[in-house]
KEGUBA-319749 format. One record per residue (C-alpha): x, y, z; residue in one letter. Coordinates in steps of 0.001 Angstrom, whole numbers, padded with zeros to 6 digits, always signed. Example, Ala and Ser with C-alpha at 12.3 -4.5 7.8 and 13.67 -1.06 7.14 Angstrom:
% residues 2
+012300-004500+007800A+013670-001060+007140S
***
This chain:
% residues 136
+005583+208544+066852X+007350+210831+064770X+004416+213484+064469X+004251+212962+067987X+007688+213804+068526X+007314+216608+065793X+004091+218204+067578X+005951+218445+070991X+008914+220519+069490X+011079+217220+069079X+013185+216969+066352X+014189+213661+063949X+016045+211803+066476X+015261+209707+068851X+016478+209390+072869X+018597+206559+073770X+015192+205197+075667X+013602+205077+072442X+016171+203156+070943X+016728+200649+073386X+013242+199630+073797X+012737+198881+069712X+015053+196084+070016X+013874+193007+070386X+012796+191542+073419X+013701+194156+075146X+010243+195268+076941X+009974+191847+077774X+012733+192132+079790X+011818+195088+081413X+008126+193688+082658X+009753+191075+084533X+012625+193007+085907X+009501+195718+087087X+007558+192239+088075X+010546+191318+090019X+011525+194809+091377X+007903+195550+092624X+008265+192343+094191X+010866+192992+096308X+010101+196632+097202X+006359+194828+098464X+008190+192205+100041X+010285+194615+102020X+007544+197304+102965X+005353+194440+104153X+008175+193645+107091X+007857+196579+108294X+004155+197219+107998X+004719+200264+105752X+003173+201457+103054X+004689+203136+099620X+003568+206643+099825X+004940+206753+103584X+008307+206837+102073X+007728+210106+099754X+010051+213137+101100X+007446+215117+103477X+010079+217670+102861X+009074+218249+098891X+006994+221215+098951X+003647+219014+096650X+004387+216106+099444X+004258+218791+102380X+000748+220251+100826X-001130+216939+100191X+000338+216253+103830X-001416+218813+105425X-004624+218319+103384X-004715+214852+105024X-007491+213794+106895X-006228+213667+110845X-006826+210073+110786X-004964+209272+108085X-002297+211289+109310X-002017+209627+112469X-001973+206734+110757X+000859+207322+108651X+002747+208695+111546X+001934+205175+113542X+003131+203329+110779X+006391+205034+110483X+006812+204833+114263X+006445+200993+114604X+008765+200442+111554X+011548+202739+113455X+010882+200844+116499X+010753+197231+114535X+014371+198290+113130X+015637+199521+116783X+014552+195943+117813X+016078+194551+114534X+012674+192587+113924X+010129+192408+111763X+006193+192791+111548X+004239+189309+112476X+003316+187834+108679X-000048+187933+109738X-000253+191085+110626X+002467+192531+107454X-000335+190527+105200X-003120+193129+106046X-001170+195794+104923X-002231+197429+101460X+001310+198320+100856X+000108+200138+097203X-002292+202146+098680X-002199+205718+097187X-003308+208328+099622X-000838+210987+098905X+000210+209958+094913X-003546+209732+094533X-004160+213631+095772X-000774+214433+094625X-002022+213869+091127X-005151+215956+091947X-002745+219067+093001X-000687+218611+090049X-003352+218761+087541X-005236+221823+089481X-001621+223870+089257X-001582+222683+085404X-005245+224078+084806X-003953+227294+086781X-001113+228330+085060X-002974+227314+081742X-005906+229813+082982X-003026+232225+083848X-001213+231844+080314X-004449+232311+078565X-005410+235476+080792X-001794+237097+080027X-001951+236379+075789X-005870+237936+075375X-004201+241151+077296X-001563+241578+075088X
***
């Protein structure tokens, strides 16, 4: 770890993070407080028939992108989905069980071509740094 830190222009010391998770036990911990967490969050998106990535900020500019790169479809999907959970809270309900249970609330669509995006800009402004140091 510490050439790691050293190749990455980190110096000796380590974060707090770093710290905390060498102690004993500690990661342990953590995986069932994720388990647990992840859980919940599920349990929650499920009752209103939602799914994870619907709740990413359409307003981010990398969110608004991959949004309009959606297929119509899946677009109109998304937009049904958020519709009947705004309606399902109006009516202070929740989605049948049956019908929550179909529901792949993990499904990536957008973090999935989110990633893609990401890594493309990466590659670009690598090209682009390249490009700039052989001119100089």
């Amino acid at each position: 770890r510490k050439r790691e830190r050293e190749a990455h222009g980190g110096g000796g010391a380590m974060g707090i993070g770093e710290v905390v998770l060498r102690l004993p036990g500690v990661r342990g911990v953590f995986g069932v407080v994720q388990r647990w967490y992840r859980g919940r969050v599920e349990n929650e998106l499920r009752k209103w028939g939602l799914r994870y990535d619907d709740l990413l900020n359409e307003f981010d500019p990398e969110i608004a992108k991959v949004l309009a790169q959606l297929p119509p479809r899946e677009i109109e999907l998304r937009q049904k989905r958020l519709l009947r959970a705004m309606d399902l809270d109006l009516k202070k309900t929740y989605l049948a069980p049956e019908v929550a249970a179909k529901e792949d609330v993990w499904n990536p669509y957008i973090r999935s071509r989110l990633a893609v995006l990401k890594k493309q800009r990466l590659e670009k402004q690598i090209s682009d740094y390249q490009v700039h140091q052989v001119k100089e």
